[in-house]
N, C-alpha and C positions, 0 to 999 in steps of 0.2 A: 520482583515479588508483587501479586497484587493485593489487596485488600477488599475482601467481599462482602458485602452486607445482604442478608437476605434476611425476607420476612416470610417466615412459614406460618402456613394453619397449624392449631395447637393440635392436629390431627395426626400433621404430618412434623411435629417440631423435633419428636426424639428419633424418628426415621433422619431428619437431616442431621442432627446435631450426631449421633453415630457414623454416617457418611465421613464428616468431615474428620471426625474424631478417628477415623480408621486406614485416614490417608496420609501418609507420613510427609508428604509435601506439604500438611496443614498443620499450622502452630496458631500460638494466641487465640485461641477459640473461647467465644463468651456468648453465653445463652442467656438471654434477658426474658423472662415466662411473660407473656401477654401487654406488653409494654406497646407492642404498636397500633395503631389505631383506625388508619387505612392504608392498605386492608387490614384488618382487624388478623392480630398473629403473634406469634413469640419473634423477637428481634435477637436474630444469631450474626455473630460477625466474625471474620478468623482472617488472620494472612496465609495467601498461599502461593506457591513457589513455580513459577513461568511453566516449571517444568512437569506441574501437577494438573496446573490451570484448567488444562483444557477438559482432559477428564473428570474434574471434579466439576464442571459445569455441564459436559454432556450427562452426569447421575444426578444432577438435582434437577434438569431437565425432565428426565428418565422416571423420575421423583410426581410430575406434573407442578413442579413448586410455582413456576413462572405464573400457572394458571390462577391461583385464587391467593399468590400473595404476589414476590416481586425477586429479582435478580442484580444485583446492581455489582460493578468491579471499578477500582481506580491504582492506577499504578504507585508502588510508593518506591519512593527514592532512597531512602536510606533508613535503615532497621539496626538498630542496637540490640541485639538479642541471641544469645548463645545459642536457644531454642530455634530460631530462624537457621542460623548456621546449619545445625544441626537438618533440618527442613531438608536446606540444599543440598548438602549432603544423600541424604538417604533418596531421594526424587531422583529418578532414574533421568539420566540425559544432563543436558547443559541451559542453562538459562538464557543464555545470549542465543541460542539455535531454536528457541521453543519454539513454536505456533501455536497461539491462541484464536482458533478459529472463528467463536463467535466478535471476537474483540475484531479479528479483521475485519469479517463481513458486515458491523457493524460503520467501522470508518472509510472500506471503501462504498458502502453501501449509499454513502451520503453525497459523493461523490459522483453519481448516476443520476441526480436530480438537475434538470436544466434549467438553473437559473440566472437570473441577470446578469449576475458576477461571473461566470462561468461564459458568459458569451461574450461579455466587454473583456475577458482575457484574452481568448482565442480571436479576436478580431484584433485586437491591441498588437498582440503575438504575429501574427499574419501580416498586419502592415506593416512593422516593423522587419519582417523579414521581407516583404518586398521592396522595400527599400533597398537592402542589404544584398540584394539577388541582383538589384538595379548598378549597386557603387559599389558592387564585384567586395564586400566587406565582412569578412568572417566575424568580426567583432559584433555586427549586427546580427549578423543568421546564430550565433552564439547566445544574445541575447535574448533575442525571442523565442531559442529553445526553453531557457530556463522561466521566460513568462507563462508559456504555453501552459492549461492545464490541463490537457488531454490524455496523461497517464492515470490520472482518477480512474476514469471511466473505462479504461485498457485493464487496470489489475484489480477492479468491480464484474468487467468483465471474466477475464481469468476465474476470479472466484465464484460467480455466480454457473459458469459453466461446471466447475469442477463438484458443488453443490447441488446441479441442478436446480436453479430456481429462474423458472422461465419470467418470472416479471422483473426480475434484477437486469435480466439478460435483454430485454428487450430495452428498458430504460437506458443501458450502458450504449445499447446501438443508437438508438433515439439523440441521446444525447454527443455524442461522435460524429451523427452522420450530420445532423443539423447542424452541429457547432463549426464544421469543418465547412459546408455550402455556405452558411451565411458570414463564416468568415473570407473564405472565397470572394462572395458576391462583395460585399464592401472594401475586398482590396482590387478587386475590378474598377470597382466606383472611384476611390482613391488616387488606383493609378491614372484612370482617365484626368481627374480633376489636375494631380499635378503636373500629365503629361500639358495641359491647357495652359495650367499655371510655366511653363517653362523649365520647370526643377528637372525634370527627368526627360527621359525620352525611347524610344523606340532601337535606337542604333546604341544603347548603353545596354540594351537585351542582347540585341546581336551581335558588339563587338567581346573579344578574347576577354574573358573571365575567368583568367584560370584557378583563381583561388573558390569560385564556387561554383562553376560548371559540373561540376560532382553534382549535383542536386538533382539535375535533368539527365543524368547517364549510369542508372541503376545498373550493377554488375552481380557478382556474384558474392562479391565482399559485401553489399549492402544488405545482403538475406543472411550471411554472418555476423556483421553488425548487429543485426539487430534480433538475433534468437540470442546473443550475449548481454546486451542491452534488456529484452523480457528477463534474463536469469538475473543479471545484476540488479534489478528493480524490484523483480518478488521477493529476493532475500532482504534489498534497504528495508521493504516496506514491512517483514513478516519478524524481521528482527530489530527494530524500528533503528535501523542506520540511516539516518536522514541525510548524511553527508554522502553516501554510495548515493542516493537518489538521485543528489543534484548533479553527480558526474553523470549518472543515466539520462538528466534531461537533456544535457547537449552534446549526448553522444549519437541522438538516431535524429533523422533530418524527415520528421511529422510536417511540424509546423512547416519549416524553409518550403518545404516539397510542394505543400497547398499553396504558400505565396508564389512558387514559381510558376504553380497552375495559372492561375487567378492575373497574374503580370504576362504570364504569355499568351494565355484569353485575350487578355487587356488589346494588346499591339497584335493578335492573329497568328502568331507565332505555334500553329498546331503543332509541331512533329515536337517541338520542348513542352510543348503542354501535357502531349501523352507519354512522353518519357517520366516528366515530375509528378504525373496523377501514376504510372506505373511503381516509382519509386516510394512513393505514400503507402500504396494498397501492400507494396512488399515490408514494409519498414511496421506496419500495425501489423499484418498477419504473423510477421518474424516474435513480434512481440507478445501476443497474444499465444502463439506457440509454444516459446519461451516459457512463458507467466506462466503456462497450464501446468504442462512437463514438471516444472520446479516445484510446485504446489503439490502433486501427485507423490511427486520424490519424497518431498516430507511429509507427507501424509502416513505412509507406508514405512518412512523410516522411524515414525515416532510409534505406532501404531507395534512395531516391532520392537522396540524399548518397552512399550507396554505391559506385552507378554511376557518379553522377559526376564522384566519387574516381578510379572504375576508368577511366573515360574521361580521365584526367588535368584535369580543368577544373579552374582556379585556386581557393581561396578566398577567398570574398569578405571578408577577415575584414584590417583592418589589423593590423601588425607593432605596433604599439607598444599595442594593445590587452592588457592581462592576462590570462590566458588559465583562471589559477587560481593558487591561492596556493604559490608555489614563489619561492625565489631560487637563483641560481646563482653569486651573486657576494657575502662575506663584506663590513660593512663594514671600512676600514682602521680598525687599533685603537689608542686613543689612550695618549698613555704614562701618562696614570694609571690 
């Protein structure tokens, strides 16, 4: 469930306070007359139901509300409210399956900014696995999957195409293409220094690895891998299963793939270098594939609960099913 606060013009307050009043995924609704100050408006607040969500922010939208007052959502956690119950009930669909689209493109949207932190991870992430590329150690290439933070900018991507919004989409690439060169370039750097230093060497690239040879010998599994990998990642992220994520991040080999570049740069090592920059360019395209596809899927599937919400058709959904963690009823209290 979220919690919305919006501040209409007193123009537009009993236009929204009916919206909300007419959406049966909307409960707790309270109209405050001229209470906010900037922007200057009536202050309306309600909770609404994952599964409503999106639609009632594409009509207040629709509304122009955003333009001369304000929009704001936060997730709440737990509702004691019969009324709520009731909410989820009648909202057509499931709450744990909703997408809330501006709520996504807003968090992967931030996500496409290249900054500091964003480049000391991917470099972090890249050394690390070149390391691990170096001491044939999956526990390494394992770990700099889960540092790396180049899926930001992969299901920024994904959404900014699926949206259409060509400066989202350029930022996501921006920040990908950079982040992955100049992590490159510093584990180039790297290796050379500890090849100098003695730690590593040349013949730990070229002898038998067979626990991560895989990196540099992209097949047909690895374009499977990872349109499974985009699917499994748009749903962590759209249904915020944060624990599905992190099996997404070390399950596609981004990171390792650049560190194999960058290590086999390092030592001259071409024909493994074009093999792990092949295995990169298939591991992002599978993913971004993936991302779209899935996005698309629920686009159209919810978009079709819609309708036939609006067509009144039943839900298919039994009454004594939980709907989401709410109670509406205290239990009685015992006299100790």
């Amino acid at each position: 469930m979220l919690h919305l606060r919006v501040i209409a013009p007193q123009d537009q307050s009993a236009a929204v306070a009916d919206l909300l009043a007419a959406d049966p995924g909307v409960t707790h609704l309270v109209v405050l007359p001229g209470v906010a100050r900037q922007p200057a408006g009536d202050y309306i607040t309600c909770d609404v139901v994952r599964e409503s969500a999106d639609g009632v922010l594409r009509q207040l939208q629709e509304l122009g509300v955003e333009a001369h007052g304000a929009i704001a959502a936060d997730d709440v956690e737990l509702t004691l409210s019969a009324a709520a119950d009731k909410a989820a009930h009648d909202a057509p669909g499931h709450g744990e399956d909703a997408v809330v689209w501006d709520e996504i493109a807003a968090k992967t949207g931030e996500q496409t900014i290249l900054t500091g932190t964003f480049l000391v991870l991917i470099i972090v992430a890249t050394m690390i696995a070149g390391i691990g590329v170096l001491l044939d150690q999956p526990i390494l290439i394992v770990g700099a999957m889960v540092v790396g933070p180049e899926f930001g900018p992969l299901a920024a991507l994904c959404v900014a195409l699926l949206r259409r919004r060509p400066a989202t989409i350029l930022q996501s690439v921006q920040a990908l293409g950079v982040g992955f060169l100049v992590a490159m370039g510093v584990t180039v750097l790297s290796t050379w220094l500890l090849t100098a230093a003695g730690l590593v060497s040349r013949d730990m690239l070229l002898g038998a690895r067979p626990l991560t040879d895989f990196i540099w010998r992209p097949d047909a599994l690895s374009w499977v891998v990872g349109l499974l990998a985009g699917v499994a990642g748009m749903l962590s992220l759209t249904s915020k299963k944060s624990g599905s994520l992190v099996g997404v991040l070390i399950s596609v080999t981004t990171v390792p793939a650049a560190a194999n570049v960058a290590v086999a740069v390092a030592y001259g090592v071409w024909h493994e270098a074009a093999g792990s920059l092949l295995q990169l360019v298939i591991n992002l395209a599978a993913i971004v594939l993936a991302g779209l596809l899935t996005l698309v899927v629920q686009r159209y599937w919810w978009r079709g609960l819609e309708r036939r919400a609006a067509r009144g058709v039943p839900r298919q959904r039994p009454d004594r099913t939980p709907t989401r963690v709410t109670a509406s009823r205290r239990p009685p209290r015992g006299d100790g």
